[in-house]
Backbone bond lengths (Angstrom), bond angles and torsions (degrees), N, CA, C in turn:
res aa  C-N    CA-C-N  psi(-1)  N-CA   C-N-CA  omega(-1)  CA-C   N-CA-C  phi
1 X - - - 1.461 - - 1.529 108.57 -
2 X 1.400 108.66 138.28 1.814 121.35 172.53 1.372 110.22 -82.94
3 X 1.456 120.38 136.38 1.336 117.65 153.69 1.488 110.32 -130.70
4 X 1.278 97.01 166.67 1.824 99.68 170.58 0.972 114.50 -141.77
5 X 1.750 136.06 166.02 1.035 125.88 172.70 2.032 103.13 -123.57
6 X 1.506 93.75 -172.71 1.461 90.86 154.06 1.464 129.06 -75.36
7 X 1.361 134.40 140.32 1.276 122.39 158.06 1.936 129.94 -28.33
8 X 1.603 97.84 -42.13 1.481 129.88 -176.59 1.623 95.43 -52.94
9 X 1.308 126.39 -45.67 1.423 134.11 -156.63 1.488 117.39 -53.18
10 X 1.572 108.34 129.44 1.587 67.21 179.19 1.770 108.80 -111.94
11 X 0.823 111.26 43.00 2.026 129.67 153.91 1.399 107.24 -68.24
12 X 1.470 104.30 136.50 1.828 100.41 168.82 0.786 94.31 88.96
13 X 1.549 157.72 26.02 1.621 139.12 131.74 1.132 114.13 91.74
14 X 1.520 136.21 -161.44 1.122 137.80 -175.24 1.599 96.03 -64.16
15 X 1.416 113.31 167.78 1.480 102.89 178.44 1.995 73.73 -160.21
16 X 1.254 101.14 148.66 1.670 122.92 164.69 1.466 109.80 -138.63
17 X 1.566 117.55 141.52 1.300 153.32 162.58 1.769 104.25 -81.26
18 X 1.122 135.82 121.47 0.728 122.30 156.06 1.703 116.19 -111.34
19 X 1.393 152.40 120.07 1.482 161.46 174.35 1.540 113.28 -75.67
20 X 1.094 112.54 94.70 1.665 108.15 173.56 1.370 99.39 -131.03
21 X 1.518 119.66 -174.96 1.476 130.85 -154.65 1.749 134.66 16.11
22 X 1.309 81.04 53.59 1.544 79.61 -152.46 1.342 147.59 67.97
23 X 1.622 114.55 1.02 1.106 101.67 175.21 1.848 119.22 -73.93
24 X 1.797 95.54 -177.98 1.303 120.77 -164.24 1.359 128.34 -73.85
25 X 1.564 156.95 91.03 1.113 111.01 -174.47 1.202 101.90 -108.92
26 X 1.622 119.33 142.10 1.542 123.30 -143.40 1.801 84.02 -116.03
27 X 1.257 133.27 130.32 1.479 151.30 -172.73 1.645 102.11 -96.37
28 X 1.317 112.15 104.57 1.656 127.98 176.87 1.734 107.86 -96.34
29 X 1.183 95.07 -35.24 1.682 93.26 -166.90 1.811 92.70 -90.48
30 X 1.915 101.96 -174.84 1.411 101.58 169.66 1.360 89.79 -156.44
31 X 1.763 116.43 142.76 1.237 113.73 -169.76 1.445 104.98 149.09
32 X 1.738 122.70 -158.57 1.350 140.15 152.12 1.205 125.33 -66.08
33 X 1.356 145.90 116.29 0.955 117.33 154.24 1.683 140.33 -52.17
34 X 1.035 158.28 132.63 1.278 158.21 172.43 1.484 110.38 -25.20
35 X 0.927 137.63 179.84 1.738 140.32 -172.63 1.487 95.32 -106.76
36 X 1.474 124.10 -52.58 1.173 124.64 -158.61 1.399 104.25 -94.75
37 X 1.465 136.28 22.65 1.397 140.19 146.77 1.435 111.59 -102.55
38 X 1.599 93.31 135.96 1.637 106.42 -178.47 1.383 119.27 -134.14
39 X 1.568 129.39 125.15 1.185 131.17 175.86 1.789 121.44 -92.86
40 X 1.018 120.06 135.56 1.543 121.88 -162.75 1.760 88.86 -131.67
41 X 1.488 110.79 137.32 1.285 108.94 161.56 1.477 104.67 -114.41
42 X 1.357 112.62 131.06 1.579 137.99 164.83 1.626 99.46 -32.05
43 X 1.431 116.16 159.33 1.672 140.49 171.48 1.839 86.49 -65.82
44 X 1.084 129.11 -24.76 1.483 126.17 -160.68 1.481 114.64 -103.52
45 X 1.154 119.89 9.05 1.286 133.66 -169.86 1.298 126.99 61.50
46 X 1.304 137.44 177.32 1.283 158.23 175.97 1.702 123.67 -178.26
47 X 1.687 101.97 171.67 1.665 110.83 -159.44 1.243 86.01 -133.49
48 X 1.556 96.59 127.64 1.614 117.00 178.78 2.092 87.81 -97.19
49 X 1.722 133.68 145.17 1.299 128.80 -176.87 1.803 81.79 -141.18
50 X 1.542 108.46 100.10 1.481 108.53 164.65 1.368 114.06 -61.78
51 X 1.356 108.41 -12.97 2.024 86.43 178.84 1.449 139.83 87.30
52 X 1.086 94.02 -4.52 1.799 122.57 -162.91 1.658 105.95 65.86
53 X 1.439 110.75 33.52 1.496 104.08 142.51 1.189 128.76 -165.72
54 X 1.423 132.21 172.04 1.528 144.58 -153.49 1.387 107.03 -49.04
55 X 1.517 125.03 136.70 1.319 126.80 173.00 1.109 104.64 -132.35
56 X 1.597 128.28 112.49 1.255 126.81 -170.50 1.530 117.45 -134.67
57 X 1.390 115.06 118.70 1.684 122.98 173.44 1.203 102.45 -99.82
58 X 1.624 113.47 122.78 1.237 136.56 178.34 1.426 111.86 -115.23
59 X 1.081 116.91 43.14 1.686 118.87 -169.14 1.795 106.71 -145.17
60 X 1.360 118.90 137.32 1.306 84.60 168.25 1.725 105.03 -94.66
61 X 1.697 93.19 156.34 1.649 126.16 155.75 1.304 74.48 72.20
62 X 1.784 128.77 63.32 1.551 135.13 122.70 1.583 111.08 -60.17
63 X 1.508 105.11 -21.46 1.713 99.02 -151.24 1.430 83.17 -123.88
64 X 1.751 116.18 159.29 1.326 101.94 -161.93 1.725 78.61 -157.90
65 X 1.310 120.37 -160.03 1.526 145.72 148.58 1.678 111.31 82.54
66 X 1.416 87.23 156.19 1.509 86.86 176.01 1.791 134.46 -109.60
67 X 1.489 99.41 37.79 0.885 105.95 -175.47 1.425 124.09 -121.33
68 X 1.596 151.75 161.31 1.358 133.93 -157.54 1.842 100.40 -88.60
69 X 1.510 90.37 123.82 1.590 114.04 166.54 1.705 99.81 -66.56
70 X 1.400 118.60 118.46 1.738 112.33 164.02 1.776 94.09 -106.73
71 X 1.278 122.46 116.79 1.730 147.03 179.87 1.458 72.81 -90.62
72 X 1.550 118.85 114.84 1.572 111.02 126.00 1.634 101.91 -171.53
73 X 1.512 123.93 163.17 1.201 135.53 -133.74 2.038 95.26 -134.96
74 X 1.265 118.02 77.72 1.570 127.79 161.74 1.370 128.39 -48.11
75 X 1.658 100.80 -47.64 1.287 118.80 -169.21 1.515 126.60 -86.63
76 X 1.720 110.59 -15.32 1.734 111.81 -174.20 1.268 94.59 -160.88
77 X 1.427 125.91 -169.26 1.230 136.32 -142.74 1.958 121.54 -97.67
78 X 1.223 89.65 27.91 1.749 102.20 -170.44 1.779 105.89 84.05
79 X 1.459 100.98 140.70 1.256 124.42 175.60 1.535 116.73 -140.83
80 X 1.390 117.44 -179.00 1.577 114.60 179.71 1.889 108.65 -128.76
81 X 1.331 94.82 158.26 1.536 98.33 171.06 1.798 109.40 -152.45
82 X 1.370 90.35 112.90 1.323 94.87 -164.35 1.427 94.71 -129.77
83 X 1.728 96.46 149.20 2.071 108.75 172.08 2.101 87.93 -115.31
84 X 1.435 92.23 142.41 1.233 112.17 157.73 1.309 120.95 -124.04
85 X 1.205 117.53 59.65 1.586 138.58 -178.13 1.841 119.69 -174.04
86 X 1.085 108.20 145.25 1.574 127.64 170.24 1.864 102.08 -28.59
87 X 1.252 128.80 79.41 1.575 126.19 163.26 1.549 111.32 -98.54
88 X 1.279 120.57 53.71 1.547 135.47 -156.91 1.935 89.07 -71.98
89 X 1.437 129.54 -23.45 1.184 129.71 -170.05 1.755 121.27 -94.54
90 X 1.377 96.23 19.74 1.703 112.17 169.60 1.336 88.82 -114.50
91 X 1.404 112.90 137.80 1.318 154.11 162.74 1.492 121.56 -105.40
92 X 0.953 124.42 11.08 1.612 111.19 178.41 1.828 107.43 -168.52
93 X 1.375 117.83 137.28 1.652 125.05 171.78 1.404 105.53 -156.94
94 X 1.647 96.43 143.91 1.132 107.64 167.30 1.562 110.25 -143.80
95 X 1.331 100.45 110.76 1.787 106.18 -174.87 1.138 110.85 -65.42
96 X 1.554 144.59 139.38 1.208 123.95 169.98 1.526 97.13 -162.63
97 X 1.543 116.82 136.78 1.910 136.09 -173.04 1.856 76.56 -78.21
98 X 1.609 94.11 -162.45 1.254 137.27 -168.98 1.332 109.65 -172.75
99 X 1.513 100.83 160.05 1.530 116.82 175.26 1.262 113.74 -143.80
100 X 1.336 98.36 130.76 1.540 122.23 -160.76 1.646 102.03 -122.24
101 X 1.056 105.75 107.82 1.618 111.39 -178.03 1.520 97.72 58.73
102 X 1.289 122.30 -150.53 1.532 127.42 152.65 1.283 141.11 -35.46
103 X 1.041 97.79 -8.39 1.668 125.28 -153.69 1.755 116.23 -100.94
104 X 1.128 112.80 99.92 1.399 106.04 -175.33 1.648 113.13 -94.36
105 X 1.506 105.70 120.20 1.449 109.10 -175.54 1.216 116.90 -100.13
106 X 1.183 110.94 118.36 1.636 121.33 167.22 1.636 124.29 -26.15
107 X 1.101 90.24 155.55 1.554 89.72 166.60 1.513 110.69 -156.65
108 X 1.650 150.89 103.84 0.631 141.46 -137.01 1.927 98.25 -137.49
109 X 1.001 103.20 150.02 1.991 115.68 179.22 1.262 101.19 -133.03
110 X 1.450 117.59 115.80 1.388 106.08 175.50 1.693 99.87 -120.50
111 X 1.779 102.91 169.16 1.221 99.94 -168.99 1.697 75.03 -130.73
112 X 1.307 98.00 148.30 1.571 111.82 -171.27 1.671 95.61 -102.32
113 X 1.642 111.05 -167.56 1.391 102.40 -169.20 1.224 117.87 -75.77
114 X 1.656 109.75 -23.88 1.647 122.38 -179.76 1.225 123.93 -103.00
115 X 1.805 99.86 18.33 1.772 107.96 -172.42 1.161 108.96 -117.17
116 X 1.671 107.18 128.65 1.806 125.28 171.59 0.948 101.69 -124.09
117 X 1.720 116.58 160.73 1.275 144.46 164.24 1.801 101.32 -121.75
118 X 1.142 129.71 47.16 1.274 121.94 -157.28 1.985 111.50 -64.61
119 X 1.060 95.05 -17.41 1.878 96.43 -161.57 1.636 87.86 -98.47
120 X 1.742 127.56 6.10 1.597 102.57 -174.44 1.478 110.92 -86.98
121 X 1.669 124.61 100.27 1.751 113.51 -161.07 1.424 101.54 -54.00
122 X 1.176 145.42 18.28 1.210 133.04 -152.47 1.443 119.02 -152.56
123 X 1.367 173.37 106.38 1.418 162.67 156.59 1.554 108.48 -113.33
124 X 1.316 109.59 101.02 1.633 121.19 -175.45 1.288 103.66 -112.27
125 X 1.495 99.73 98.98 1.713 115.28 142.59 1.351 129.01 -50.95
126 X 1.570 115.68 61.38 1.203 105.69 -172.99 1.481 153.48 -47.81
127 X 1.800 93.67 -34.44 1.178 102.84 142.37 1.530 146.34 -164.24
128 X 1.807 153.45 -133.41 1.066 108.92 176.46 1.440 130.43 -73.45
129 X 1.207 115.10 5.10 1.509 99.96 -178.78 1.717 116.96 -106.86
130 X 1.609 108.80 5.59 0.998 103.17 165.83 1.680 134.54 -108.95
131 X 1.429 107.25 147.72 1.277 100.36 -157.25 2.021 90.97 -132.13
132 X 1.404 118.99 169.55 0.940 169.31 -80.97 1.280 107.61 161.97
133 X 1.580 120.88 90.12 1.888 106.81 -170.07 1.578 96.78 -132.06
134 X 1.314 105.47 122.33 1.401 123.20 169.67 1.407 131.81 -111.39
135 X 1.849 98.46 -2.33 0.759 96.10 178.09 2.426 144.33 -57.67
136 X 1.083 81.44 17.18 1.573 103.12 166.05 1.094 126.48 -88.30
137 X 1.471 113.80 -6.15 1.672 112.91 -149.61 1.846 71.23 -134.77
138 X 1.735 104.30 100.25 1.389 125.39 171.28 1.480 128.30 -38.63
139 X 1.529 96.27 -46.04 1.471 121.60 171.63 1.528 115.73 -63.68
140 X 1.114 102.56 -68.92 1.732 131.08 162.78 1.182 101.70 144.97
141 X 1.575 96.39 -170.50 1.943 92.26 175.59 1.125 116.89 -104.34
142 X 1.413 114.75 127.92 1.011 146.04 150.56 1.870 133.99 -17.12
143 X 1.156 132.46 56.00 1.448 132.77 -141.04 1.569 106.06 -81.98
144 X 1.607 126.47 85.62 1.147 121.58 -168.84 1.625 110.79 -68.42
145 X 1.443 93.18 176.83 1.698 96.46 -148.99 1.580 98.28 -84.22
146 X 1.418 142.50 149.44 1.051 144.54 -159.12 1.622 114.78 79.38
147 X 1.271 96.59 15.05 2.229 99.58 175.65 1.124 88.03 -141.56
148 X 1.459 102.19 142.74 1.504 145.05 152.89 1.490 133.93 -95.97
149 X 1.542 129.92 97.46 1.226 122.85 175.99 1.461 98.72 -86.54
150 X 1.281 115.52 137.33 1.454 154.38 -157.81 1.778 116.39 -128.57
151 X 1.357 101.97 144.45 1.554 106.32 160.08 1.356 117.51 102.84
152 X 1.411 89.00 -169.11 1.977 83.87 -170.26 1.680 96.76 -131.74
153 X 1.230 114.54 45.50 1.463 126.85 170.55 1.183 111.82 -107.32
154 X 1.250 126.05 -146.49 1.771 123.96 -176.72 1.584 114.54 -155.58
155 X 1.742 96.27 133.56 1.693 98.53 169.24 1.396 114.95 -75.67
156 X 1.246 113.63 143.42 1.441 97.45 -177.55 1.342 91.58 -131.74
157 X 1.654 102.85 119.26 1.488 117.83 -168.10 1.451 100.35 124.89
158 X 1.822 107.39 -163.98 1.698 104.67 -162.93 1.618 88.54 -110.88
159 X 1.155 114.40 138.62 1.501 121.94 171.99 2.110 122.31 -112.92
160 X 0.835 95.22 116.68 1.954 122.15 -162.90 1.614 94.78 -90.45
161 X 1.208 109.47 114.75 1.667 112.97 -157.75 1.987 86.25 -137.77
162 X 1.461 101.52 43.11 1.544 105.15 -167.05 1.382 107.64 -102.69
163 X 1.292 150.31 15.13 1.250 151.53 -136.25 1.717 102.57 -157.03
164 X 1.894 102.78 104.50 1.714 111.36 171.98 1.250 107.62 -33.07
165 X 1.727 128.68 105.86 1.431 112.09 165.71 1.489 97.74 125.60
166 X 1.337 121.07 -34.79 1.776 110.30 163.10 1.352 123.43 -59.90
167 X 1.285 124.05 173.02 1.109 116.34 165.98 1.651 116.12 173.73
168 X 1.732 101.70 136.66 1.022 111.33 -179.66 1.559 114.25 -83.42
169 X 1.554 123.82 167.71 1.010 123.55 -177.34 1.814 113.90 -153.69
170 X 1.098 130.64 75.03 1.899 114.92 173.87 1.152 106.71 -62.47
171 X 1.881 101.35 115.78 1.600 102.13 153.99 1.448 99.71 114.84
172 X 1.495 137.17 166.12 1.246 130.77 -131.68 1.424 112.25 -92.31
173 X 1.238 140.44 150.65 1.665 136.66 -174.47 1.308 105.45 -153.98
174 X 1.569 118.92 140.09 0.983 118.32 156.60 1.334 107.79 -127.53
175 X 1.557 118.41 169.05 1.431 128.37 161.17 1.393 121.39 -118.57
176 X 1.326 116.35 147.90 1.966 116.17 23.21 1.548 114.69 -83.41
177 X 1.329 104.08 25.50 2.134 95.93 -178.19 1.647 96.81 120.50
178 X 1.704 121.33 173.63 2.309 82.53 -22.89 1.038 109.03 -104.41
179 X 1.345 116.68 -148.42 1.414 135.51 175.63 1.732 97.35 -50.46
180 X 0.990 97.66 142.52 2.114 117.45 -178.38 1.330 99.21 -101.21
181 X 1.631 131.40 -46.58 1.974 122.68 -132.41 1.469 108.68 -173.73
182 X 0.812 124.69 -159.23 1.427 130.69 -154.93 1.699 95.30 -155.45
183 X 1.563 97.56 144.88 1.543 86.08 165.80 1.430 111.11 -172.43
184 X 1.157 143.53 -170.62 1.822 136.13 162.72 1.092 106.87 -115.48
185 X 1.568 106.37 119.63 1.473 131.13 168.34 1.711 116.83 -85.83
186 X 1.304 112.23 134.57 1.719 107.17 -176.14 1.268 111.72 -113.92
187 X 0.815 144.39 80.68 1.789 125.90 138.01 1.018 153.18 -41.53
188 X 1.047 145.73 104.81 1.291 133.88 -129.64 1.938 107.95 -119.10
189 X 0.822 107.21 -5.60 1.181 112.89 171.34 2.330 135.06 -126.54
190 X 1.149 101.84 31.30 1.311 104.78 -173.20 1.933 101.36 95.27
191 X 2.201 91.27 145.37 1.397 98.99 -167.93 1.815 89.50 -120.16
192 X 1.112 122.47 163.05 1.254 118.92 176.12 1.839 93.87 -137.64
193 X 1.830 119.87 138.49 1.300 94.09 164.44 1.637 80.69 -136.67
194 X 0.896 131.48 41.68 1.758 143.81 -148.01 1.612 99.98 -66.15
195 X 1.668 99.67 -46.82 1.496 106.94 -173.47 1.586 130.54 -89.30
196 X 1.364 108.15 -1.51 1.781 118.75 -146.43 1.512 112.29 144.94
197 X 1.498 107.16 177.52 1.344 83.76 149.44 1.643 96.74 118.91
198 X 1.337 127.83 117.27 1.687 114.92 -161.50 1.313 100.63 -121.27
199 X 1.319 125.69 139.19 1.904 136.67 166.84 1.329 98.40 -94.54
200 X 1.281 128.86 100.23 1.272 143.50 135.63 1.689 96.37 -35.35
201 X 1.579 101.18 120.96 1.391 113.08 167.83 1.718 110.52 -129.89
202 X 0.968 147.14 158.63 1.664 154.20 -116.08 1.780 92.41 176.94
203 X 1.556 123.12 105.36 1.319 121.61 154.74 1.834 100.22 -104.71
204 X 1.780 122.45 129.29 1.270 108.74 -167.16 1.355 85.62 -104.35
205 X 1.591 147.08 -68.25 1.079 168.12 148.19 1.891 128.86 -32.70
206 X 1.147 107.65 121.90 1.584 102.97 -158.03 1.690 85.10 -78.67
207 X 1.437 119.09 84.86 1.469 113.76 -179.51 1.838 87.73 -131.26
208 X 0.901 101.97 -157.97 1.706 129.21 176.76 1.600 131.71 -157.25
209 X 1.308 119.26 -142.94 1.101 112.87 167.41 1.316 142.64 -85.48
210 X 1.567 100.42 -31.49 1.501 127.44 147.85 1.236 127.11 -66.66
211 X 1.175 120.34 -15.00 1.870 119.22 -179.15 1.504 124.35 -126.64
212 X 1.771 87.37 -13.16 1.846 96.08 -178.65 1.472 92.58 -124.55
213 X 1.699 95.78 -168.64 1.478 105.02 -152.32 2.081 84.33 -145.31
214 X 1.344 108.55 140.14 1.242 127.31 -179.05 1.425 87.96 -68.73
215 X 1.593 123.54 156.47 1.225 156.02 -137.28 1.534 123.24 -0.12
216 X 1.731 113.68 -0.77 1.693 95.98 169.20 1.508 95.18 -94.55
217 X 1.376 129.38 -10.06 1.207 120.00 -155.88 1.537 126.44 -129.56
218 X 1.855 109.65 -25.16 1.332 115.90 128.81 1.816 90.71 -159.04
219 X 1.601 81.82 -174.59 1.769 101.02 -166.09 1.272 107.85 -77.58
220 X 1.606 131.34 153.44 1.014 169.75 163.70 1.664 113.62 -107.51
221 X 1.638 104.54 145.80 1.628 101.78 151.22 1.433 107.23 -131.24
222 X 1.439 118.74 123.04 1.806 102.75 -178.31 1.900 108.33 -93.08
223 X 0.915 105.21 135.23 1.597 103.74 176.12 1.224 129.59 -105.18
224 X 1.735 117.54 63.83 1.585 131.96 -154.12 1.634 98.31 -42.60
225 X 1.020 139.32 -76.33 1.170 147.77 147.22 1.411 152.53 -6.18
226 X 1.319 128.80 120.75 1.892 97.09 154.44 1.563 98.57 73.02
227 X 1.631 92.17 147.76 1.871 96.35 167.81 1.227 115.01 -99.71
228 X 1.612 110.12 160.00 1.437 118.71 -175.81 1.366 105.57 -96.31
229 X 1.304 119.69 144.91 1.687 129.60 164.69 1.896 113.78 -133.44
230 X 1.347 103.83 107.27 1.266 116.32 177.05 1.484 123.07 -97.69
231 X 1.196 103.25 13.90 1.747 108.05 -175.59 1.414 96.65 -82.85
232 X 1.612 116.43 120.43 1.406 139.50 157.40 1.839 97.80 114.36
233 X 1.122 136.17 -4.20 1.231 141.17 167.51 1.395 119.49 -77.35
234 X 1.567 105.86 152.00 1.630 121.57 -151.86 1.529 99.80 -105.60
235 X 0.981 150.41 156.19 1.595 153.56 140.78 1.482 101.74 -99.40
236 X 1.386 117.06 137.22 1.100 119.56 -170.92 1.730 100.20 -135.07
237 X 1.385 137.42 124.21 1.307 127.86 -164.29 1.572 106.27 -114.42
238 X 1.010 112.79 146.21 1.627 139.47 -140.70 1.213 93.55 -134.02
239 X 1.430 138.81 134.85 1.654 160.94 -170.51 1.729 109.72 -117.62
240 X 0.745 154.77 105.78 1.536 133.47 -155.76 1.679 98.30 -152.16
241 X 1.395 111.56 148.32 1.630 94.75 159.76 1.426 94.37 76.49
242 X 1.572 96.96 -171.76 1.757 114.92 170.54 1.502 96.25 -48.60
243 X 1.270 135.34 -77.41 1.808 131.00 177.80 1.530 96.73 5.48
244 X 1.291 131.66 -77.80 1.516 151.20 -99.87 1.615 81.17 -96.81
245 X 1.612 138.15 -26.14 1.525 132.70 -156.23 1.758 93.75 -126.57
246 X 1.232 107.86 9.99 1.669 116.33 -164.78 1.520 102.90 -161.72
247 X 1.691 106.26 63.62 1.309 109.53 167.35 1.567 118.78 -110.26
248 X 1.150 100.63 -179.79 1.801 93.58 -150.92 1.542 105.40 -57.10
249 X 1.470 129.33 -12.81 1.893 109.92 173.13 1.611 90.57 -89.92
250 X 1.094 152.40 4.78 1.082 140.98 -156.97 1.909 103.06 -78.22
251 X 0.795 112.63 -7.82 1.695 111.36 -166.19 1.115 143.19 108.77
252 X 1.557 117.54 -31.15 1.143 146.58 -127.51 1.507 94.70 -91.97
253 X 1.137 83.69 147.37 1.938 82.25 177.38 1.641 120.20 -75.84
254 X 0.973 114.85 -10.09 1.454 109.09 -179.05 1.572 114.32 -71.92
255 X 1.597 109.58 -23.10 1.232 108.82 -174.15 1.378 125.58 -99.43
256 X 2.166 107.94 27.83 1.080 137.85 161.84 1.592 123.93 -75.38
257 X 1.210 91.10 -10.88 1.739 97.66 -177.81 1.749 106.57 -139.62
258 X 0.825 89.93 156.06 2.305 107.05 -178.49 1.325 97.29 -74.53
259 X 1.149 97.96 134.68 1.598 134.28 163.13 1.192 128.32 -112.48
260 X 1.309 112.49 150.90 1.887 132.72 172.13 0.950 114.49 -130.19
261 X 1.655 113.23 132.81 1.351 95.62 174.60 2.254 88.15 -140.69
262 X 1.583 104.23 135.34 1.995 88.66 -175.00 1.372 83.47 -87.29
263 X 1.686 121.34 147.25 1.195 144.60 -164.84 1.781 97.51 -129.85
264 X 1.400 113.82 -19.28 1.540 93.85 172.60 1.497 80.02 -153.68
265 X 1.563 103.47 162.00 1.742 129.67 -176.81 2.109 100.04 -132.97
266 X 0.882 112.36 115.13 1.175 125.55 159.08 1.636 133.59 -104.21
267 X 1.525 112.83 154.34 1.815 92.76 176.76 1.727 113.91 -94.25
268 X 1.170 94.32 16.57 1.815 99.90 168.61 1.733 104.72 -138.26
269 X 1.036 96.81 179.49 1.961 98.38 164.29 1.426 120.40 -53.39
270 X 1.372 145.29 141.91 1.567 113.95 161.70 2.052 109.07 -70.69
271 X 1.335 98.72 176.80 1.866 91.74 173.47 1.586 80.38 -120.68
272 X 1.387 97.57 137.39 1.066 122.84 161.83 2.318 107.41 88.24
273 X 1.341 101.97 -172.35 1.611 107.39 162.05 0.824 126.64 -154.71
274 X 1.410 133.34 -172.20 1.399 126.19 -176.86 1.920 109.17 -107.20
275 X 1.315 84.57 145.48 1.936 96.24 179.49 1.576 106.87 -74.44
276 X 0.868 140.34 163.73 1.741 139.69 -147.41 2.117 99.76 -142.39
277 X 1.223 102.69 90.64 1.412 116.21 -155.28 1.232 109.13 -64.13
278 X 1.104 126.37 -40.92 1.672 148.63 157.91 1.544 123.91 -102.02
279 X 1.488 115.24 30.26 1.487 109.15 166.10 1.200 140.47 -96.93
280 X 1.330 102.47 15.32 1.790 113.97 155.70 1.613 137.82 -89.15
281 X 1.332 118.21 80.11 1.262 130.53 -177.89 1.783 112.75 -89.15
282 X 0.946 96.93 166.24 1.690 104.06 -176.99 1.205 89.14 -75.35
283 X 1.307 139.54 -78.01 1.393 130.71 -154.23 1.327 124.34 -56.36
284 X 2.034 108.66 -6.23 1.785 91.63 -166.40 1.835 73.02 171.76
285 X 1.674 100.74 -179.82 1.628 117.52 179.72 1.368 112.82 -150.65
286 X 1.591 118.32 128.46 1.109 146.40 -166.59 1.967 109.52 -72.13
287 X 0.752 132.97 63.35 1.765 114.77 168.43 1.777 120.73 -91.54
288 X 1.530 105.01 -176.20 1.690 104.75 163.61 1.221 100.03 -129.87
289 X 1.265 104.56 177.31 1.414 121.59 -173.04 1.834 103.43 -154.27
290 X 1.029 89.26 151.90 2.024 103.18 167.72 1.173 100.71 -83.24
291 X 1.719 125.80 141.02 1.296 140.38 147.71 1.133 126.05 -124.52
292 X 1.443 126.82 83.98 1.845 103.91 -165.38 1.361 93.36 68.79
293 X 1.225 94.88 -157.26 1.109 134.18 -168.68 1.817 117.59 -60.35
294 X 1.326 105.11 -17.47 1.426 116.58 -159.30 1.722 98.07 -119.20
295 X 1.575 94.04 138.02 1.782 97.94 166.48 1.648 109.27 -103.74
296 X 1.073 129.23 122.79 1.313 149.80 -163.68 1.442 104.95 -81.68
297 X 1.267 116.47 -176.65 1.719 123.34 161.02 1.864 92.91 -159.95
298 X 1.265 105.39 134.69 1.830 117.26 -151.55 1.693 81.12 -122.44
299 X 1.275 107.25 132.49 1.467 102.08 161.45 2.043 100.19 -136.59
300 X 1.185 88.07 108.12 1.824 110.10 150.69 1.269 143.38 -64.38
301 X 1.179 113.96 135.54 1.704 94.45 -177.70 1.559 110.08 -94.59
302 X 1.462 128.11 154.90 1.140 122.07 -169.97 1.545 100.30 -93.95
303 X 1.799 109.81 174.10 1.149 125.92 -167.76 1.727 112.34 -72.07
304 X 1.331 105.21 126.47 1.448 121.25 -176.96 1.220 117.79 -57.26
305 X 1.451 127.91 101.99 1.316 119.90 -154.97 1.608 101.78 -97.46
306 X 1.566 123.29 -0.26 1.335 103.80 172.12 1.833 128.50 -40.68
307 X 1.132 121.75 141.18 1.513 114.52 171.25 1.365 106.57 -120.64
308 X 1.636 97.93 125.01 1.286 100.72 -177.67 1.718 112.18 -81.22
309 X 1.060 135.87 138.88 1.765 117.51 155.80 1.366 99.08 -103.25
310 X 1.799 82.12 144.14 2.022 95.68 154.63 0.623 105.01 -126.33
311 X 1.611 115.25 150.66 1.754 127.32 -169.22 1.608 89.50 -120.26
């Protein structure tokens, strides 16, 4: 005779899920998971579907594998899946909503106050309805160095981008590289880059502020929330798109005249800015500046070195 139980159960000992080829794992229950159940995603990926409700690992190293987790919810009205413990042995996420008729469904990953994913190089907000919630973690989270938060979804909570080797990114990425797109990243609660800490920035289109448009054309971060602090943070500039064959030595006439482009929006001033890691080109030089509320990126043209003689 066959029997089965729930996964939830906690009879039958350790028990593991393992997710490869993409398959589904579809979330019936709502709650904790048990200590002695463990989910591992395959090198081949898999889809965690909360179901429209709470999925929570409270254990550490419930969550394991090295392959990209896609969190998102097709079938009902958005749900969550959150670890509140040390899962340092997942390597890979990709947050991502759905749309169901008209209907755009959330998809949300939260990290509780005692929950990391520290070794995943990667967390892709794929898109707007998915978010990234830290809001548990008082401080905020902490973005250790060798990870990238990504995308054009939203942190929700304060995000600490202070650590040589973190790094933020608006707009699409994969690894190992490079950067693909441009896009607007939200935070909703205060940015910190106080300690370190690099903004991957993406120009796709030789436009600006006057002719282009934040995330089809380059990246933005808006910071609904909370104050920004950019003292000790890197800007790092990204070629993408038409940009990528028409960068500033390239010739091109656009890079005959100064440009602006605001790269972050805050609801106060930021303190401080970011240093411009690659903004010395022959043709011209990359800095930021404070405006209001907004941190800019200024591009100049450099000094015309023709020499004329007269005889």
């Amino acid at each position: 005779m066959t029997t089965s139980e729930p996964f939830g159960s906690t009879s039958g000992g350790t028990r593991t899920i393992t997710i490869y080829n993409n398959a589904v794992l579809r979330n019936n229950g709502n709650g904790t998971l048990k200590a002695n159940r463990r989910i591992v995603i395959d090198a081949s990926g898999g889809t965690i579907m909360p179901n429209s409700r709470t999925m929570l690992l409270d254990s550490a190293d419930q969550f394991a594998g090295d392959g990209n987790l896609t969190l998102s919810d097709t079938g009902n009205y958005g749900g969550s899946f959150g670890l509140n413990a040390a899962n340092d042995n997942f390597t890979g996420c990709v947050i991502a909503g759905a749309k169901v008729g008209s209907k755009d469904v959330p998809a949300n990953f939260g990290l509780g106050a005692n929950g990391s994913i520290n070794n995943s190089p990667l967390i892709l907000l794929a898109n707007n309805v998915a978010s990234l919630v830290v809001t548990a973690k008082i401080a905020g989270y902490d973005v250790p160095a060798g990870q990238t938060i990504a995308g054009v979804g939203s942190v929700r909570g304060k995000l600490n981008v202070s650590t040589a080797g973190a790094q933020v990114h608006p707009g699409s990425h994969t690894l190992p590289g490079p950067v693909t797109g441009p896009g607007v990243l939200t935070i909703t609660n205060g940015l910190s880059m106080a300690g370190g800490g690099t903004y991957l920035w993406d120009l796709k289109t030789l436009t600006d502020d006057d002719t282009g448009a934040a995330g089809a054309d380059f990246g933005k971060l808006d910071v609904t929330g909370g104050g920004v602090n950019l003292s000790g943070g890197v800007l790092t500039l990204g070629f993408v798109g038409t940009a990528a064959a028409n960068d500033p030595d390239s010739g091109n006439v656009f890079w005959k005249e100064e440009h602006t482009w605001t790269i972050l929006t805050g609801t106060t001033p930021p303190a401080g800015k970011l240093a411009v890691s690659n903004g010395t080109w022959n043709s011209g030089v990359f800095f930021t500046q404070v405006s209001g509320n907004n941190l800019e990126l200024v591009y100049k043209r450099g000094m015309d070195t023709t020499v004329i003689v007269i005889r």
